[in-house]
N, C-alpha and C positions, 0 to 999 in steps of 0.2 A: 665170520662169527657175527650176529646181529644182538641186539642188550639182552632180550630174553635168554641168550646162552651166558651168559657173561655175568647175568644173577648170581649165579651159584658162587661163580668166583668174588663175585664183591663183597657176597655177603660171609664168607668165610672168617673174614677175621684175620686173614694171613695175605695180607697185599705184600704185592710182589716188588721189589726195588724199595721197601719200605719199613722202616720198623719204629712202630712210635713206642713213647715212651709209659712209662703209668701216669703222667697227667694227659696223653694225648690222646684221643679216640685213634681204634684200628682207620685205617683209609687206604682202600685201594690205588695203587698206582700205576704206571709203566706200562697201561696199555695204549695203542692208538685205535683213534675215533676217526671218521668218513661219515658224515653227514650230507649225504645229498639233497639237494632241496631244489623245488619247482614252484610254480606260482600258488596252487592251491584251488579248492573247491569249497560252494556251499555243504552245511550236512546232509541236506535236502533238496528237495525239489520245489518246498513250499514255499509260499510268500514269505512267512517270516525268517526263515534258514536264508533265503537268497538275500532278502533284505539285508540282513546282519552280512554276511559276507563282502557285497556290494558296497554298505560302508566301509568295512575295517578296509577293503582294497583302494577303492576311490577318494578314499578320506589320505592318502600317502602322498606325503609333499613331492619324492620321486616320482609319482604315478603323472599326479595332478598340480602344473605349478605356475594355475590361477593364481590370482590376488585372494587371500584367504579369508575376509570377508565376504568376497564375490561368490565363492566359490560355496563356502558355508550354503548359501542362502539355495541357489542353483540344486546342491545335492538334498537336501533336506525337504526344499520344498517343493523339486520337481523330479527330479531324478529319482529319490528313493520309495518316492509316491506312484511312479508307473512302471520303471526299467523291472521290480524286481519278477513282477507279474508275467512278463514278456521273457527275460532271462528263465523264468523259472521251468515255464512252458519249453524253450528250447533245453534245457538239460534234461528234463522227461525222454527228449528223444532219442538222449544218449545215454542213460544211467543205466548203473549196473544194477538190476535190481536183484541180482543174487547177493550181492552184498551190502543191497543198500547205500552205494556210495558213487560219486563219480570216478568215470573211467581213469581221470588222471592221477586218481587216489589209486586206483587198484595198479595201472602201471607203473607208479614211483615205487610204490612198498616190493612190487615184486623185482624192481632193477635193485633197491637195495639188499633183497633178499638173494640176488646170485652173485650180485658184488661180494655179499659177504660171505659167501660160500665159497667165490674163487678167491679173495684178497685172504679169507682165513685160510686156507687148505697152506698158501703160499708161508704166511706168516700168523702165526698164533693170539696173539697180540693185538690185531687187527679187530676192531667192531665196526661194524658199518649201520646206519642210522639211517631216518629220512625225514623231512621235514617239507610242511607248505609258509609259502612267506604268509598268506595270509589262511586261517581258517585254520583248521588242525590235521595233524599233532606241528604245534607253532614251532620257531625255531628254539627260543631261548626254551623249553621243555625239555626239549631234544637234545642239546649242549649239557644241560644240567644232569640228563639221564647219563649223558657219556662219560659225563664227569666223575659221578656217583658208579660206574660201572670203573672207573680205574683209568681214566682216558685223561694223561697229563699233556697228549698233542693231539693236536683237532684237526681236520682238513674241512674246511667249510666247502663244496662243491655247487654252485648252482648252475643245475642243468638248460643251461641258457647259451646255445653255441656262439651268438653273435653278442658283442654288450653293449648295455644299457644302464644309463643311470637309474631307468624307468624298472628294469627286473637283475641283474647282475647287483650293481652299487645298493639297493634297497636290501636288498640280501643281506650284504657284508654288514651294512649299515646296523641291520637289526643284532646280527651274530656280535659282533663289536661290541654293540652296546650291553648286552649280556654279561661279559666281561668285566664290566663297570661296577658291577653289585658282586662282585664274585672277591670275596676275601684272597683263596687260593686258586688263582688264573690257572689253566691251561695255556700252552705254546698254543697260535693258531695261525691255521696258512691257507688260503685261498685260491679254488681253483681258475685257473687264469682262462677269458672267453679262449675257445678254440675254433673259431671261423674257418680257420687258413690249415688248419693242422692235419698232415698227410693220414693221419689214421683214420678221422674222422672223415675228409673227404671219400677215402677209400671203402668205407662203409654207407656212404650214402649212394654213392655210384656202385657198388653191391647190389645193395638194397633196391635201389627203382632199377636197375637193369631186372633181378630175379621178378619184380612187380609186376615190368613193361610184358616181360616175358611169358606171365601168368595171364592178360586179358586175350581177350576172344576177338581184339582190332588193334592195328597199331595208330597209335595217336598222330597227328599231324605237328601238331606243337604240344609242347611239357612247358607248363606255365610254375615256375619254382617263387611260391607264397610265403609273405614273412607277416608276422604283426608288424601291422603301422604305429608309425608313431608320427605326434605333430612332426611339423614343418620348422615350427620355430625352436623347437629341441637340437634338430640338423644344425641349425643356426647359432644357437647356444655352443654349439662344440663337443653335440653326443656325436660319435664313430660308428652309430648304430647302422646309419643308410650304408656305409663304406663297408663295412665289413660286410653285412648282406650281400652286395653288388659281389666281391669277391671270391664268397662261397658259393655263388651262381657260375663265378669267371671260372673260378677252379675244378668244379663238378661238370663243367661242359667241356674243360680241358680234359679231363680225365674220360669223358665216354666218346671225345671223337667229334663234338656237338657243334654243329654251326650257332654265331647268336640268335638266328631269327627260328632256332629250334629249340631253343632253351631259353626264356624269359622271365627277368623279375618282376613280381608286383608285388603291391601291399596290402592287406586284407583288416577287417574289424576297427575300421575306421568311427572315430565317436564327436558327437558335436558337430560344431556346425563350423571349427577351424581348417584350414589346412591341413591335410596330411602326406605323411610323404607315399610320393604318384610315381608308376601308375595304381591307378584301383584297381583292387582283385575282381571285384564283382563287375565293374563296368567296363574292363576288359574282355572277362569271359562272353559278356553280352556283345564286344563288338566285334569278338571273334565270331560269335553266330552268324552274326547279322551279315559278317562279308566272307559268308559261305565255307567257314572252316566246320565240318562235317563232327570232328572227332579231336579230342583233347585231353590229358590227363594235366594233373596238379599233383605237384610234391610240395611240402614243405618244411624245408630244411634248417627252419626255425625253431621247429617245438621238438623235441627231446622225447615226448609222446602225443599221442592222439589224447584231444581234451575237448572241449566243447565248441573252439575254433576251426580245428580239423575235422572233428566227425559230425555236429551240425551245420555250420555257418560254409564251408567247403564242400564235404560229401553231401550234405540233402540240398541245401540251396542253392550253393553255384550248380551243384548239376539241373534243377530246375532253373535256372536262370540261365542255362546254356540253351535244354531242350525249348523253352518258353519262344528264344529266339532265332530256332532255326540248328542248331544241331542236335547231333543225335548220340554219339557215343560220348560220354564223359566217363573219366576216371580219377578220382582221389585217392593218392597212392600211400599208404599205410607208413606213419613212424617209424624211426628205428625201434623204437619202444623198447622191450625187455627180450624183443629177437635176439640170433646169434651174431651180427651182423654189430649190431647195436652194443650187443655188453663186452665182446671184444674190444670194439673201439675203445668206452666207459673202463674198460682194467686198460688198457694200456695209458693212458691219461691219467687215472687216480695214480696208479703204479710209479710214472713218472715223477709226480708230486709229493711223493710220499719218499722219493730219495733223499736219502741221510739219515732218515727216521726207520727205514727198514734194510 
């Protein structure tokens, strides 16, 4: 069930598990809430939409954790003055223009919408939500819709397999603080990163096997892409590089894969610090360079195709493979809101949602 179905019940006047009194207003209760939520998208494609997004993201002490002075001056007076322009241009290449939205918009809304389709058929009770940490529909909206639809326990889900302070903790971070201003709380519980988790594995090794299986070459090497993050984050004590490395170890365990056939790198690297190596792009380039003909890229990072996987990956690395001497490149497709994908995603919520269902 997703909130639009769940109107009717809230606004009835007869919540369930609940009976106020005549000084109390009617209030829905005793339903549970699934809020999946992913990084987000500008509205648009234009300067000013990407602008405003670019901020509310960059401006995130998880994101960004410059000296906040420094940092102020850098985004404001140089960053938000040219990126949006360049950013904006690259999401033209991927936008959905049937709905006017980006892709990651249209694959989150439609995972939450068979979520809620399997998790309700299961249990009644069940509403499932979706939310972007930055841009819309925001999280604490979304909390409060579920609240308002009768949702007295919550599952925050951020579809982030491996964690990060940088996208998992800023999630929670927000959902939490929501909480704060909320007279009558919800229970709330959070979906824990799944790196290492046999379902999830087993659907990734699904997934690029049916992929590999569908091109017209077979690849030489599969180069398996994660977003970068600094160097000095590693170093701070984020898990984020290890768990990557592990869902490489465990996805090449599972298909049979030597390492020098299965490789990690890191891609959407920003600024002029460290990040954690190897590079995605300057990889692809020196696999050209020393004669590897044919390549495919997975990345078992993102949750869905967004503007890292379908521009910066699919249009670019493959031009920055062909530029240098090869020929076949493949960018192999998210789990996204495939069959492959939302089995995995129900058996995970499904887990989490023990005691409560």
């Amino acid at each position: 069930m997703n909130i639009a179905q769940s109107q009717t019940i809230a606004s009835t006047g007869k919540p369930t598990g609940f009976a106020p009194t005549d000084r109390h207003a009617s209030i829905a209760v005793g339903r549970i809430g699934v809020l999946v939520v992913n990084l987000g998208s500008p509205a648009g494609t234009d300067y000013w939409s990407v602008r405003r997004y670019l901020k509310e993201f960059l401006s995130d002490r998880r994101v960004i954790e410059i000296w906040r002075p420094l940092w102020w001056a850098i985004l404001n007076l140089i960053v938000l003055t040219i990126r949006p322009s360049k950013s904006g241009h690259a999401y033209s290449l991927v936008w959905n223009r049937e709905r006017n939205e980006g892709p990651l918009v249209t694959t989150t809304r439609s995972q939450a919408e068979k979520l809620g389709a399997s998790l309700g058929a299961e249990d009644g009770r069940i509403i499932v939500d979706w939310a972007m940490r930055y841009g819309a529909p925001s999280i604490v909206s979304r909390i409060e819709a579920l609240k308002a639809a009768g949702c007295d326990r919550i599952l925050i889900a951020p579809l982030y397999p491996q964690y990060s302070a940088a996208t998992t903790a800023t999630v929670n971070d927000v959902a939490f603080a929501a909480l704060q201003k909320m007279r009558w709380q919800p229970a709330l519980r959070t979906l824990p990163p799944y790196y290492d988790d046999p379902a999830y594995i087993d659907a990734l090794a699904a997934s690029l096997s049916a992929s590999l299986a569908g091109l017209d070459f077979e690849p030489e090497i599969v180069l398996a892409s994660y977003h970068g993050l600094p160097q000095a984050y590693l170093e701070k004590g984020d898990p984020y590089y290890c768990h990557c490395h592990k869902t490489t170890r465990l996805l090449r365990d599972k298909l049979g894969w030597s390492e020098d056939r299965l490789r990690t790198v890191f891609q959407s690297r920003f600024g002029r610090a460290e990040w954690l190596q190897p590079y995605a792009d300057l990889t692809i380039a020196e696999l050209a360079k020393n004669g590897v003909k044919r390549i495919a890229v997975v990345m078992p990072g993102f949750s869905a195709d967004c503007l890292e996987t379908l521009e910066e990956i699919a249009i670019r690395g493959a031009a920055t493979f062909e530029q240098n001497g090869g020929e076949q490149f493949a960018a192999i497709p998210c789990l996204n809101d495939g069959s492959e994908g939302m089995e995995f995603l129900r058996i995970l919520i499904r887990r989490e949602l023990s005691g409560w269902i």
